[in-house]
N, C-alpha and C positions, 0 to 999 in steps of 0.2 A: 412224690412221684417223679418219677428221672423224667428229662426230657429226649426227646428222640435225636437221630440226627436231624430231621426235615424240620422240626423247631428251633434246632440251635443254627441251620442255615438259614432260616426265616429272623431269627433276631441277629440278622448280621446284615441279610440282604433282606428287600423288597421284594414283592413277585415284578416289580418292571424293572427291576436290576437285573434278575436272575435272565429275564426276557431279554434284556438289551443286552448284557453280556455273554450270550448264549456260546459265544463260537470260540470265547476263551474258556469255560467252564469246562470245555472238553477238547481242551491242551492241557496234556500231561503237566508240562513245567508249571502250568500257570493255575488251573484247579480254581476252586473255594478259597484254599489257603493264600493263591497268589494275587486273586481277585480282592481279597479282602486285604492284603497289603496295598494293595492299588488304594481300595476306596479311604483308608487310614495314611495316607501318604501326601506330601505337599512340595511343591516343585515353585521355583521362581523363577518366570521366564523373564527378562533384561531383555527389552525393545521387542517389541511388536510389529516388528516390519517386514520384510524377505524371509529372514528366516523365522521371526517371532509366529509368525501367521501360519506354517506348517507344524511349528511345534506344537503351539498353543492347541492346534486344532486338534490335533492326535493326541494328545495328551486327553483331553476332557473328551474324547468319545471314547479313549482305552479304559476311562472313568478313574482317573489320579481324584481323591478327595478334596483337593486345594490347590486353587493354581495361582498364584501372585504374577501380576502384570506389572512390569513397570517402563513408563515411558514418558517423557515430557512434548511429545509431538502431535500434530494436529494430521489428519488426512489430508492426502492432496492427491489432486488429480492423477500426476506423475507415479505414484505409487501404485495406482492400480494394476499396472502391467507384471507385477509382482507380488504385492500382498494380498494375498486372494482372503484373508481375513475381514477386511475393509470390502468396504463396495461404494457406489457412486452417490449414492443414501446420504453415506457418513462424511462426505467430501470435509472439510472443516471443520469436522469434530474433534475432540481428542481422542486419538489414537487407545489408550487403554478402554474409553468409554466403546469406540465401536467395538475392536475387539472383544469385551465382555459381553456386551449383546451380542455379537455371533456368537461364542461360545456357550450362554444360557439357553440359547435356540436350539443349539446343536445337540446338549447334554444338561438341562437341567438340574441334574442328581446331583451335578458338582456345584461347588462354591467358589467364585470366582474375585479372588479381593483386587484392589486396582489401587496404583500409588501413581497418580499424574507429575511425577516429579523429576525432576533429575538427579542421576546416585550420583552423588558426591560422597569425597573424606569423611564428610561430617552426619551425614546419615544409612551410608551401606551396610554399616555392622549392626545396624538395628533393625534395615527391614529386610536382609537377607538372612538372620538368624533363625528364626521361628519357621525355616525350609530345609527339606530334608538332600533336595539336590538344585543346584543351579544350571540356568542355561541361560548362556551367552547369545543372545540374538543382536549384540552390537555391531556396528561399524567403524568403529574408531577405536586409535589405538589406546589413548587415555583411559577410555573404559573397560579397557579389557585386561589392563595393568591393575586396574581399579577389582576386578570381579575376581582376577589371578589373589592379588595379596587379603583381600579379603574372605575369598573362600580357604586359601592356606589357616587365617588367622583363625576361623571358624570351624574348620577341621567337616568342610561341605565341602564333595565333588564338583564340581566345575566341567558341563560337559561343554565343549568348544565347537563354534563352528566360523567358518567365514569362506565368502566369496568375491570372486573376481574376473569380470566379464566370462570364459566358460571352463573356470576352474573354482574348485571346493575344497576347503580341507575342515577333518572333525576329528576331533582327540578328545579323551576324557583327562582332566588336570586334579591338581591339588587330592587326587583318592590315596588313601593310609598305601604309603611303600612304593608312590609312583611319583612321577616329577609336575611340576607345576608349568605357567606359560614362559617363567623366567628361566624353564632351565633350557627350554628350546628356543629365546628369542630374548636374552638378557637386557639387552638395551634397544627402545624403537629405533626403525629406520627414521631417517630424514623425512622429514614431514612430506618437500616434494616430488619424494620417493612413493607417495602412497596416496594414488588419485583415487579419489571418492568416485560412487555410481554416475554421477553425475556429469565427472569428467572421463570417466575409462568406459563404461555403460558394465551394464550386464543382460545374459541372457535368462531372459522372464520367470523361467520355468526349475534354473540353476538355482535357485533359495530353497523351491520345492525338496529339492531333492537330497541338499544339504540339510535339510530343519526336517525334512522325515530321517535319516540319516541319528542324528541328533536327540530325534523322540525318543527314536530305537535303543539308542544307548543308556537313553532316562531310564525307560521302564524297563529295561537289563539291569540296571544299578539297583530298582527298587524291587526286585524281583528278587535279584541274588542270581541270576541264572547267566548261562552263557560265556561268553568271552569279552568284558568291556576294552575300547580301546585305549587302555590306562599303559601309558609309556608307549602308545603306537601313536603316529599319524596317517589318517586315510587320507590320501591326494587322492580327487576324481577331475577327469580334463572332459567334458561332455564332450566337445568334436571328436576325440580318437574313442570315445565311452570306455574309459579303461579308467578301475580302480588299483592303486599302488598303497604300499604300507608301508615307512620308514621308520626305525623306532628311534626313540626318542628317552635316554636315560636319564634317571634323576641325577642330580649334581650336587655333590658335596659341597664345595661352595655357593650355591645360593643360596644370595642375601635373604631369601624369604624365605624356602623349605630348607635348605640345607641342615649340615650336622650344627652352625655357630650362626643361626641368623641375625643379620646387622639390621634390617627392617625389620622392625615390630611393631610397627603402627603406619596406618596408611598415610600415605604425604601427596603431597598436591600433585597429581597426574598430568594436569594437563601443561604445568609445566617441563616436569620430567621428559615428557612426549614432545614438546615447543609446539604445540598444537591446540586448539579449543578442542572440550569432545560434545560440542552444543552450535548448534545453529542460530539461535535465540541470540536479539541481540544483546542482551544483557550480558552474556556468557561469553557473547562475540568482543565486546569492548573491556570487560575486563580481564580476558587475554592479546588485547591488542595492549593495552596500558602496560602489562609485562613486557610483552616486546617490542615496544617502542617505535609501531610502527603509528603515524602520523595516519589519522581518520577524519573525514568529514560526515556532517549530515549530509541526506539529499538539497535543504535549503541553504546550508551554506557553501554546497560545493555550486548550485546555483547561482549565489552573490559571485562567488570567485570567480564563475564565467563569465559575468557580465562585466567584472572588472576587472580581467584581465584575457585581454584577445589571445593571449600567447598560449594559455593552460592547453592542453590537449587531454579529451575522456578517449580511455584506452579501452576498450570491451574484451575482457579475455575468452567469453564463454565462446562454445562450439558452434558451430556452423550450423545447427540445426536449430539451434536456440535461438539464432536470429531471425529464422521464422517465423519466431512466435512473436517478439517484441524487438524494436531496439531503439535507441538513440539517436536521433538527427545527429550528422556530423563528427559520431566515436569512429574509432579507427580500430580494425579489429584485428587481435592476433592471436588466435587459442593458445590456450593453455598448453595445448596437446602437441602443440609445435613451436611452443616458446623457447627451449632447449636450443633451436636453431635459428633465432629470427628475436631475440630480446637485446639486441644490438639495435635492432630499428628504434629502438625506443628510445625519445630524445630525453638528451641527459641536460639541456640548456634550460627547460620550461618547466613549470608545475604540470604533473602528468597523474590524471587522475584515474587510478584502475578499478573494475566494477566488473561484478560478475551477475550473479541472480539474486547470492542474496550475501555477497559480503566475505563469504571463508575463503571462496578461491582466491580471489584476488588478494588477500591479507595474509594467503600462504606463500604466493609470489612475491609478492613485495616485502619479504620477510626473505626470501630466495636472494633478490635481487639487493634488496640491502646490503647481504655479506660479502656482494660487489663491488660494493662503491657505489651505488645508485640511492641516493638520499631525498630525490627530489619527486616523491612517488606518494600517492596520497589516495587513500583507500575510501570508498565510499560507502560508508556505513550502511548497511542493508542493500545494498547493489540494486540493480533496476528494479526491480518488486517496489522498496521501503521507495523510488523515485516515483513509482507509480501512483503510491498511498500518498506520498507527501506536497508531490511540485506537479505533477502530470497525469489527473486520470484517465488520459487519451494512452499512455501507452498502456498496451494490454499486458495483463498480470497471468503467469500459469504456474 
């Protein structure tokens, strides 16, 4: 006895599939057929933060069958004004774990695998294999070098996105016949060329709009429909709210996609980049140890001030930060205005630089090093790790 069609779309979908998915089932492009690619389909979204949290989320209500998380970050307070994935609940948790419980809440029907880890050389090509498309929700440059050469090697699109305080850009990389992140941006800029959220800000609602942006593109890709933006880049500026498109060719000489690639296997990024792509202090001092910048504990930068009156703590963070906490007696000079005022900083004494949690200040004094400035001495975990370690009176955010 044949089977009808309404059984053979009963053994594909559920009736609370068919229910939930109502409003694509009748979209031409998308149907049964496209639906069912969806629920048969698996995406790897890389960091769950600004952008991971709009992708993630539209992704698992469009109903993608499999979504892989991956992150090594805990929730913090500061992130909520952006990652609307997370909520106040999760303050402290790891980052993949909340985000997984909002996504089961949101869409049960999907399966949601979670890798609490950080992609490194040595395990990218394993857990971004078994995914049909990648998305970049990084912030750092090492990572994105890192998710470029290894979706080329894996022959997985790469859809890209990134922001900066009220600008966005989203390309799709590494898809058969279009160019990769190296053909657009062959070598990183200088480290202190590239302030993080934390030292440029961003506006709240700008992840949102980039990481829906970015879904869009996913489920174009996994659909086969439309126009993806492969060898285009979308610039969006939120203040003038104007989108632009530059394209963006592939290149016969890159060393990854090219016609003769000279990379064939992923190599240390975060050197390559002269930058951590980790906050963690573990990640933090074994790229300090590469570049030779001179670190203290909070307990030993403590002995040093006690024995010597001359040291000077320098606080680079922003002005608004000091709000929140600071240091009896640091002397402060942001980040954001060092370019004009890192001449006040005495070159005679031990001068000890501290941020929140360690990266700013170990990206300056990596700056200032190629000065002449030798007598700079980074504090391992910045005022936080001072907090946890020598002083629970200063307050931690």
């Amino acid at each position: 006895m044949s089977q009808t069609p309404g059984d053979l779309t009963l053994s594909v979908f559920t009736r609370d599939e068919l229910k939930r998915y109502s409003r694509h089932l009748i979209l031409p492009q998308v149907g049964l057929e496209g639906q069912r690619r969806l629920k048969e389909a698996s995406v790897m979204v890389v960091g769950t933060g600004g952008l991971g949290s709009p992708i993630a989320m539209y992704l698992a209500a469009a109903g993608v069958g499999r979504i892989g998380l991956v992150d090594f970050d805990v929730v913090d307070v500061t992130n909520l004004q952006r990652q609307i994935v997370h909520s106040e609940a999760t303050v402290g948790v790891p980052k993949v774990v909340s985000a997984a419980q909002r996504l089961r809440e949101l869409n049960p029907l999907v399966t949601i695998e979670t890798y609490h880890t950080p992609l490194t050389s040595h395990n990218a090509l394993d857990i971004l294999r078994e995914y049909d498309v990648i998305l970049d929700g990084t912030d750092n440059f090492p990572t994105r070098y890192l998710l470029n050469d290894a979706a080329v090697m894996l022959g997985k699109p790469l859809v890209y996105g990134s922001v900066y305080r009220f600008e966005g850009q989203v390309s799709v990389f590494a898809a058969a016949g279009g160019p990769c992140y190296r053909c657009m941006l062959p070598e990183p800029p200088p480290p202190h060329l590239v302030p993080s959220c934390a030292e440029a800000g961003v506006l709240g609602i700008l992840p949102g709009t980039i990481g829906t942006l970015q879904a869009t593109e996913a489920i174009k890709l996994l659909l086969g429909i439309g126009e993806p933006l492969i060898g285009r880049l979308l610039l969006y500026d939120a203040l003038d709210m104007t989108f632009d498109i530059i394209t963006i060719p592939r290149r016969a000489s890159c060393p990854v996609c090219g016609d003769a690639p000279t990379i064939t296997r992923l190599i240390d990024y975060e050197q390559f980049c002269g930058a951590p792509a980790h906050d963690h202090s573990e990640y933090q001092r074994a790229w300090l140890a590469q570049t030779g910048i001179r670190s203290m504990t909070p307990t030993e930068v403590k002995t040093l001030l006690e024995q010597d009156r001359s040291a000077v703590l320098l606080d680079v963070r922003e002005p608004y930060e000091l709000l929140l906490s600071r240091l009896e007696g640091a002397v402060n000079i942001p980040l954001s205005q060092m370019d004009a005022r890192w001449q006040e900083i005495p070159a005679d004494r031990p001068v000890i630089v501290f941020c929140h949690h360690g990266i700013r200040s170990a990206r300056l004094i990596a700056r200032l090093q190629a000065r002449g400035r030798h007598n700079l001495i980074n504090l391992d975990g910045g005022i936080d790790a001072w907090s946890c370690q020598v002083d629970p009176s200063v307050p931690r955010y």
